[in-house]
Steps between C-alpha positions, in 0.01 A plus 500: 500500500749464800214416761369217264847342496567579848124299553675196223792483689328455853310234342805323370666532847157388705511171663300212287213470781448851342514462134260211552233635712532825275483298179209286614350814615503673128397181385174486726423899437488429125295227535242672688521805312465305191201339634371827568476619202386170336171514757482913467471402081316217460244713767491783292408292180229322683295863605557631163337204348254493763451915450435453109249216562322754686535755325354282138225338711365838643512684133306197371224564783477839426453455149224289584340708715485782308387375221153552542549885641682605192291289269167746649754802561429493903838594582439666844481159579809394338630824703395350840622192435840623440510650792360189675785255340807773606329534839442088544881435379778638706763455202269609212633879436236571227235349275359681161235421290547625096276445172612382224595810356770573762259724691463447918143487620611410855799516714615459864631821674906575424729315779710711633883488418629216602947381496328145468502318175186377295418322250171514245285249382231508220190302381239548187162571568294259219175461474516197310788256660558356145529852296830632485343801523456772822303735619765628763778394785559496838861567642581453864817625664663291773764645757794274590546633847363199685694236323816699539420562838459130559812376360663740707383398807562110408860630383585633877329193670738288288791701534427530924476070488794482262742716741352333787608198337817590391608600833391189691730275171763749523565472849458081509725484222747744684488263843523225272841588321678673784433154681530253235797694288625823662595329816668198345684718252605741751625178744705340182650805450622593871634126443644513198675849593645314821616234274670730262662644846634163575269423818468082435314488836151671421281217385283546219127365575216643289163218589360523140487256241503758210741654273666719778498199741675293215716822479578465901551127540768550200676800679480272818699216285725751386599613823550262607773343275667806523472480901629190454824540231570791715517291750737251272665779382575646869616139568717491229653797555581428878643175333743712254632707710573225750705349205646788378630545869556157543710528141645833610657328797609181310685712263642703781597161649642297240710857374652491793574135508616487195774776604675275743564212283598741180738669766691167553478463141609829398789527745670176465490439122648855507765418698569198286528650259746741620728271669412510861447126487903442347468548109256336279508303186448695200233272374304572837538844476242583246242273676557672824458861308174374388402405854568818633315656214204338499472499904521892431213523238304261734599778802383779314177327389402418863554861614279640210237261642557625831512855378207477292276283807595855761405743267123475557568569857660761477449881633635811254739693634417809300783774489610760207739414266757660277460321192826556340706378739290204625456367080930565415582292847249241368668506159822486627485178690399329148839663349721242510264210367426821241841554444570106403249513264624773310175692506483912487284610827335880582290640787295756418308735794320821535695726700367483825250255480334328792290262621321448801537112551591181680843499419544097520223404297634749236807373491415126493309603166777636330699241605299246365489700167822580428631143588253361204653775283856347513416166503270539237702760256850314318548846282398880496392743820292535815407812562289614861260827437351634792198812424235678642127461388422875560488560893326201574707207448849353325570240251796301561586288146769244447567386118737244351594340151453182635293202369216715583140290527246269264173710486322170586695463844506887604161441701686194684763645645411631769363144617654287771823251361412670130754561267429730186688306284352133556624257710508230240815742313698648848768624430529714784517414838209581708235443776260726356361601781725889467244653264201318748659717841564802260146582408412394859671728684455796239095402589641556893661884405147567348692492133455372168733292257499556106670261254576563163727236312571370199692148406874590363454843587471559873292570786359822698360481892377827594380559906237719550531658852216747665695777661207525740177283635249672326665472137338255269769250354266412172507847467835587518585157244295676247614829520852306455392237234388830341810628487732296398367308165858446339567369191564162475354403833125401493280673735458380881271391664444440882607133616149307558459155666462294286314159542763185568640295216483108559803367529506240205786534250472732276476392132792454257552727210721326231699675230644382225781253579759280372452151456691302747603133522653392789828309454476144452618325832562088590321418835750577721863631475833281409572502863157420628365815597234693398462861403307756658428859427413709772300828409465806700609860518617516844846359504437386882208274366755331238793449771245340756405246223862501346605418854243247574502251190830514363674199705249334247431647186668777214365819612458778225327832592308767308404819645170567273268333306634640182807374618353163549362406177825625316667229744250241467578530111903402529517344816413150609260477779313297689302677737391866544471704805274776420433846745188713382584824597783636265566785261455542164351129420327364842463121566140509403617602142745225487250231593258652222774503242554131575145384523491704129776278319459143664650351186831661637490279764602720794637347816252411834484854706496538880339837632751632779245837626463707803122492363291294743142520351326242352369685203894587355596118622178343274593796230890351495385083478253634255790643278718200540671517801578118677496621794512839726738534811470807727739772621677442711617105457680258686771319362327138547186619358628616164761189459165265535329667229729574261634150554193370405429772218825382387408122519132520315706716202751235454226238529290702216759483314615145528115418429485711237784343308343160596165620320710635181646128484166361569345733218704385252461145589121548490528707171773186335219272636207666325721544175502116518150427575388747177726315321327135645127654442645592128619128474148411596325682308699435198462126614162512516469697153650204334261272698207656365650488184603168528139422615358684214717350262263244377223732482665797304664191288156391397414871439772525277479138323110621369602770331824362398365171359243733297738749357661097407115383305540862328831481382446156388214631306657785377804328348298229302281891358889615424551166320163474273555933444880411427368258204288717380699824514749269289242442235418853486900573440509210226158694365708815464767338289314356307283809408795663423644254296141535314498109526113424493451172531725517824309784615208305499608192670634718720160607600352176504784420789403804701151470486507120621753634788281761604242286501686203604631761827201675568663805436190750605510307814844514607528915357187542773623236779844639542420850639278297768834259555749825509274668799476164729857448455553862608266494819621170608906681463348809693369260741820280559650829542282680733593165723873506484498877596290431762742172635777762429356807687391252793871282516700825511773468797521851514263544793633856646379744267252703595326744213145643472242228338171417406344234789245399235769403276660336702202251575429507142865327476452275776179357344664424164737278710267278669198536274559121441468451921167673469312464204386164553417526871357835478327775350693801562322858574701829428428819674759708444424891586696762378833520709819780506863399472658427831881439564587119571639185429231348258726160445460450855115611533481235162612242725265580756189489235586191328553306887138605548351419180691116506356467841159639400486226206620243721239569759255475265332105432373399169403900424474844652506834475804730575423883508772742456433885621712841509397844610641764639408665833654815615822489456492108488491194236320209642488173276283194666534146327198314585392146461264247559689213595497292796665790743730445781407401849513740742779350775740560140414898434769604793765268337431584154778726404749319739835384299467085378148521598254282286170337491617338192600045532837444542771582178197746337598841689787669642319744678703789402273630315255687709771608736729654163152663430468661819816557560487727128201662603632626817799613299296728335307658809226289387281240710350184417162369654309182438159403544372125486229274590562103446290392191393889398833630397751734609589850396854663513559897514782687405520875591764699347633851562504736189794588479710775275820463342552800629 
C-alpha cells in the first residue's frame, strides 16, 4: 500500500509536461489495446463461421457420396474414402460412416490426442431427398487448430504495428507538449516566481497567441503597473520624507522663534506686574496676569512641539534602573499640584526591581502620564504600581479617579492634537499631542501601552517593558492582561491604530430641556447702546472681547452654553458672541437649540473659534450663525462686523414692525373690500330681483287671479247650498211640528232649489274647485320661498347642501325668464353634500340662466348638467344663443364689464360669480362660438363639514 501512494504522490508532485504526456500516453495504450481486442474478436467470429460452413458443406458431400456404397453395402469403399477425405483435409480430424441403426460400417483411423479443440458436424444419408426418412449419417470432425493458429498470428502482427505506432504518437506528442506547453509553463513560472520576489525588471515575453500567451501579455501588463506605482510609490516616498524633514525643521524653526518673542513677553508683563515698571493700576493688573499666563501656556505648547519634532531622532541611551527610586522622585515633583488638589497619592514597587532602559525616554513617559492624572482627576487617588512579568519583563501602571475616557474616543487618543473627551466640550486644557509622543516613544523602548477606562470612574495606563531584546512584548501583555482581570474594570486590550476620524463636528445629542424664551428687549438700550453677550469658557477669550467692544456697547459674559441660554432668557440682548469649544453644552449645541425653537426668536450669533476649517465654518452658518470670526482677532475687524451685525438686527427689527403696521393695514383693507364685495353682491341680489320682479309678479298674478275665479265660484255654491241647507232646517221643524201641508211645500221649495242650483253639479264641481285653489296656493308659495331663500342678506353662512337643490331653486325664480325663450333640459346626476355657501352659488346660477335666456332670440334651448367626478361637482349651463365674440372671452369676468346697450347691465354680475366661485376653491370656464352658443363650467371641490 505505501509504494502505491508513494507512486500517487510523485504523480501529484510531477511537473504538468509530465502528467500530460503520461495521461495522453494511457489514453493512446487503451485505445490500441482496445482496438486489439475489437480486431482479435471480430477475427475469431469470422473463422468460426467460416470453420462451420465447412464443416456443414463437407458432411453434406459425404452424405452424398456414400449413399450409393451403403445403399449396396460396399463399405470398403466407404472405408477408403474416409481415409481419402481425412488425408485430402488438413483440419478434418475424423470422418464416420453409420446405418441407420446406430451401427458404423466405416470409419477413418483414431487421431491421435490432440490439446486442440474440435468441433462435429452431422448429415442424413436419404435415399429419397423428400422422405423424412434415413438409411444412415455421416459425421465429420473438424480441428480448430488452424483458425486459432491464424488469429494468433494476425493478433501479434497487429499488436507489433500497434506498438510501433504508439511509439512513433507517443514520442510526437511528447516533442509537441514539452515545446508547445512545458516550456511556456516552465518560462511563466520562473517569471512569475521573480515577480513574487519583487524583480520588476525581467520582462515577460511568451510569442504565442494562445491561452498561455494571453496569460503572459497580462503578467507583462501587470508588471508593469506595479513597476510603475513602485516607481510612484518610491517617488512619493522620497517626496514625504523630504516634507517630513522639511516640516521637522520648520517646527524646529518656528519653536525656536517663537521663544524669543514669548521671552520678551513673559519677562516684561511679569515685571509689570510686579512693580518693576512703578506700580500698576488695579484694573490693569488682572489683564497683565492673563498676559503672562497665556504667553506661558503658549511657551509650553511650543516646547512640546519641539520636544515631540527631536524625539524621532533620537539615540537610546540604555542604562539599568532602580525602579523605586526613579517612579517616587517622579511622583514627588507632581506633589505639590497633588497636594492642592486634595488628592490621596501611593507608589507601589517590587523590592528591588529593575530595568534595563533609556532612562530619558522613561521618564518623559511618566511624566506625560502623571501630569494627565492631576489635571484630569478633581477627587479621589493616583496610585503608581510598578511589577515584574515573570523574569522577562515589568509592567509599570498608573490609575486615577479622574474623568476617565468615552469608549468611542479610547481608539483616538493616541492620535496627533486628539483629545479623548471631544473638542467640541473642552474643558480641559490641552494640545493633545501628550498621549500622541507617549505611545511614540514607548514604540522607541520596544514597549507596549494598555488603556483601560471608564467615564466617571477613572483611567488605567499600564507600560509593558521587555527586560531583554529577545522577549516578546505581545507576549508579556497577555501573560499580564491574564492576570489582572479585576472586577469592575473591563478587560484590556492592546492599543491598535485605528483609521483617522474626519474632522467634521460631531453630532448633537439633545436631552430633555426646559423651554426657554429669551427676554423681551427694545432695539437698542435707553442710552443707545446695544447689548452683547460674549460666550466662551476661557476667561482670556471674554476679556479680549470685553476689552475690545465695550467703549461701544453693554458687555455681558457667560462662561458656557448652559450658561448662555439661562441668560438669553432674562437678559436683553442684541447680539451673541458664540465660542464652540466649551464644557458641558458646546457652541454647536447652542446653535442647534436655537435653530430648534425659532419662534423664540433668539438673537443674530457671531462664531468667535480657533477652528479654521471650512467644514465646522459651513456646519456653524448652517446652524444659524451670521457670521464666523477667527481666533485670534483684531480689534478693527470685530468692531466692523459686529457693527454691522448690530445695524442689520436693528434694521430687522424696524422692518419688521413696519410689516406688522403694514399687515394690519392690509388685513383693515381686506375687511373693507369683503364688506364692498358683500354690498355688491347684496346689490346685485336685489337687481336680479328687481329685474325679475315682473316676471315672478306675473307668476304669481296666474295663480292668484285663479284661486280669485274659484273663490268667486265657490261663494255663489256656499250661497245656493246656504238656501237650501235653510230649507232643509225649516223641513225639520216642520216635521216635528207634524205640520203636513208645510212639510210638503217645503219640499216643493227644495226640489225647485236643487233643481233651480244644480245641486249634483255643484256637490261634484267643488272637490275639482278645492284642489286648483290648493295647487295654485302651493304654487304662489313655492315662489315666495324661493324669492325668500334667494333675497336672504345673510350671505356668510356656510353649511353642507344639496347643489341640485339649489338649481332646482334658482329655476323656480326665473322660470318666467326662460320658459318662453327656451326649452329647458335637466340632467341632474346623483351628487353628495358638500360644505358651502349655496345663497351665493344661487346667485351665480340664476346670473347664468338670465344671461342664457337673454342670449337666446325668438327660442332656444338651455341645457343644464351635474355630475360628479372624483372628488369633484361640475355643473355646465349650456345654450344656444348667439354666443360671445371671441376678443370679449378674456374680459368676461372683469368687474363693470358688459356686452349688454347702455342702462341694461352693470356688469357685476359675472365678476360676483367668479369672484364666489373662486371663494369656494372652485373655477369657472367658458366656451363660446358667435351664433352656436356658449357653455359655462363650474367645478367644485367636495368638501366635508368636517
Amino acid at each position: 500500500m505505501k509504494p502505491f501512494r508513494s507512486t500517487i504522490d510523485r504523480w501529484r508532485n510531477a511537473p504538468l509536461s509530465v502528467k500530460l504526456i503520461g495521461a495522453i500516453t494511457l489514453f493512446l495504450a487503451l485505445v490500441t489495446l482496445g482496438n486489439g481486442l475489437y480486431i482479435t474478436l471480430s477475427e475469431r467470429q469470422v473463422l468460426s463461421e467460416q470453420l462451420d460452413a465447412q464443416g456443414e458443406t463437407l458432411a453434406r458431400a459425404a452424405s452424398i457420396f456414400a449413399l450409393e456404397p451403403l445403399l449396396i453395402r460396399d463399405y470398403p469403399i466407404l472405408e477408403t474414402f474416409t481415409e481419402n477425405m481425412v488425408q485430402a483435409k488438413h483440419n478434418v480430424d475424423q470422418v464416420t460412416v453409420l446405418r441407420a441403426d446406430g451401427k458404423t460400417v466405416a470409419t477413418s483411423r483414431q487421431p491421435e490426442a490432440s490439446q486442440h479443440r474440435h468441433r462435429s458436424y452431422v448429415a442424413q444419408i436419404k435415399a429419397d431427398p423428400t422422405d423424412e426418412r434415413s438409411i444412415g449419417q455421416v459425421e465429420i470432425i473438424l480441428s480448430t487448430y488452424r483458425s486459432e493458429q491464424l488469429v494468433t498470428e494476425r493478433l501479434w502482427t497487429l499488436g507489433g504495428i500497434s506498438l510501433f505506432t504508439f511509439l512513433l504518437l507517443g514520442l510526437l506528442i511528447a516533442w509537441l507538449i514539452r515545446n508547445s506547453v512545458a516550456r511556456p509553463l516552465q518560462s511563466l513560472k520562473e517569471n512569475a516566481l521573480a515577480l513574487g520576489r519583487g524583480d520588476l525588471e525581467t520582462a515577460i515575453v511568451l510569442p504565442s497567441r494562445d491561452e498561455l500567451g494571453t496569460l503572459a501579455n497580462t503578467l507583462e501588463v501587470m508588471r508593469n503597473g506595479l513597476k510603475n506605482s513602485y516607481s510612484a510609490i518610491e517617488k512619493q516616498n522620497q517626496e514625504l520624507k523630504t516634507l517630513d524633514r522639511m516640516k521637522d525643521e520648520f517646527l524646529a524653526r518656528i519653536s525656536h522663534e517663537l521663544n524669543t518673542p514669548l521671552n520678551s513677553i513673559l519677562g516684561l508683563s511679569d515685571a509689570i506686574g510686579k512693580g518693576s515698571y512703578g506700580e500698576i493700576d488695579t484694573a490693569l493688573r488682572e489683564p497683565v496676569t492673563t498676559i503672562n499666563q497665556s504667553g506661558r501656556r503658549l511657551k509650553s505648547l511650543a516646547e512640546q512641539l519641539l520636544s515631540f519634532n527631536q524625539q524621532e531622532g533620537e539615540e537610546q541611551q540604555s542604562q539599568l534602573i532602580l525602579l523605586e527610586p526613579f517612579l517616587q522622585g517622579l511622583l514627588t515633583h507632581y506633589k505639590p499640584q497633588i497636594e492642592s488638589k486634595q488628592l490621596r497619592h501611593r507608589c507601589r514597587v517590587e523590592p528591588d526591581l529593575q530595568l534595563q532602559n533609556d532612562t530619558e525616554l522613561l521618564g518623559s513617559i511618566c511624566n506625560q502620564l502623571l501630569d494627565n492624572a492631576v489635571k484630569f482627576t478633581d477627587d479621589g487617588d493616583i496610585e503608581l504600581v510598578a511589577e515584574s512579568i515573570g523574569t522577562a519583563g515589568v509592567a509599570i501602571s498608573l490609575t486615577d479617579t479622574g474623568i476617565g475616557i468615552p469608549e468611542e474616543n479610547q481608539s483616538r487618543i493616541y492620535d496627533r492634537f486628539e483629545q479623548g473627551f471631544g473638542y467640541e466640550n473642552r474643558r480641559y486644557e490641552g494640545a493633545g499631542i501628550g498621549l500622541a509622543m507617549v505611545k511614540q516613544r514607548v514604540e522607541q523602548i520596544n514597549g507596549r501601552i494598555l488603556l483601560n477606562s471608564i467615564p466617571g470612574t477613572g483611567s488605567r495606563f499600564t507600560l509593558i517593558l521587555p527586560q531583554t531584546g529577545a522577549a516578546s512584548v505581545d507576549d508579556l501583555a497577555a501573560e499580564w492582561l491574564a492576570n489582572h482581570q479585576e472586577s469592575g474594570w473591563p478587560s484590556q486590550q492592546p492599543t491598535a491604530e485605528k483609521p483617522s476620524r474626519e474632522t467634521a463636528p460631531p453630532p448633537v445629542n439633545k436631552t430633555a430641556e426646559q423651554i426657554r424664551t429669551p427676554a423681551e428687549k427694545p432695539p437698542h438700550q435707553e442710552d443707545g447702546r446695544a447689548t452683547i453677550l460674549v460666550v466662551d469658557d476661557d476667561r482670556a477669550n471674554r476679556m479680549v472681547a470685553n476689552a475690545s467692544l465695550r467703549k461701544q456697547y453693554t458687555i455681558l459674559e457667560a462662561e458656557s452654553g448652559m450658561q448662555c441660554l439661562n441668560q438669553l432668557e432674562t437678559e436683553p440682548v442684541d447680539l451673541v458672541l458664540l465660542d464652540l469649544m466649551m464644557p458641558d453644552m458646546s457652541g454647536f449645541e447652542v446653535l442647534e437649540e436655537m435653530k430648534t425653537h425659532p419662534e423664540r426668536r433668539y438673537p443674530p450669533v457671531i462664531v468667535l473659534s480657533a477652528l479654521m476649517d471650512s467644514k465646522t465654518i459651513s456646519h456653524t452658518l448652517q446652524l444659524g450663525a451670521v457670521d464666523y470670526l477667527t481666533k485670534p482677532f483684531n480689534r478693527e475687524e470685530i468692531l466692523a462686523r459686529v457693527h454691522s451685525q448690530i445695524l442689520l438686527a436693528q434694521r430687522e427689527l424696524h422692518l419688521e414692525h413696519m410689516v406688522q403696521q403694514r399687515t394690519k393695514q392690509l388685513q383693515e383693507s381686506n375687511l373693507r373690500l369683503e364688506e364692498t364685495f358683500q354690498q355688491l353682491l347684496q346689490s346685485e341680489k336685489m337687481a336680479s330681483i328687481g329685474q325679475l320682479a315682473a316676471g315672478v309678479a306675473h307668476e304669481i298674478n296666474n295663480p292668484v287671479g285663479f284661486i280669485h275665479s274659484n273663490l268667486s265660484t265657490l261663494s255663489e255654491y256656499l250661497d245656493a247650498i246656504g238656501t237650501l241647507l235653510g230649507n232643509y232646517k225649516d223641513l225639520g221643524q216642520a216635521v216635528s211640528e207634524s205640520d203636513t201641508q208645510k212639510v210638503q211645500l217645503l219640499l216643493e221649495q227644495i226640489d225647485a232649489l236643487r233643481t233651480e242650483a244644480d245641486i249634483d253639479f255643484i256637490l261634484e264641481d267643488i272637490p275639482g274647485l278645492v284642489a286648483d285653489t290648493r295647487e295654485g296656493t302651493e304654487r304662489v308659495k313655492s315662489i315666495v320661498q324661493g324669492m325668500k331663500a334667494f333675497s336672504r342678506a345673510d350671505d356668510g353662512e356656510m353649511a353642507e347642501a344639496d347643489i341640485n337643490a339649489g338649481i332646482e331653486a334658482t329655476l323656480k325664480v326665473v322660470w318666467n325668464e326662460l320658459k318662453y325663450k327656451a326649452e329647458v333640459h335637466k340632467s341632474l346626476g346623483a351628487l353628495p353634500k358638500t360644505f358651502c355657501n349655496l345663497n351665493q352659488l344661487n346667485q351665480v346660477f340664476t346670473n347664468l340662466l338670465v344671461n342664457a335666456a337673454h342670449a337666446i332670440g325668438e327660442h332656444g334651448e338651455i341645457d343644464i348638467r351635474t355630475q360628479q367626478v372624483g372628488d369633484e361637482i361640475i355643473i355646465e349651463i349650456a345654450d344656444t344663443g348667439s354666443g360671445i365674440e371671441s376678443k370679449h372671452l378674456q374680459s368676461l369676468f372683469d368687474p363693470f364689464f358688459t356686452t349688454k346697450p347702455v342702462g341694461q347691465g352693470t356688469g357685476l354680475g359675472l365678476y360676483l360669480s367668479y369672484e364666489i366661485i373662486q371663494k369656494h376653491r372652485g373655477s369657472i370656464n367658458v366656451q363660446s362660438e358667435v351664433g352656436k352658443g356658449t357653455r359655462f363650467t363650474i367645478r367644485l371641490p367636495i368638501v366635508s363639514a368636517n
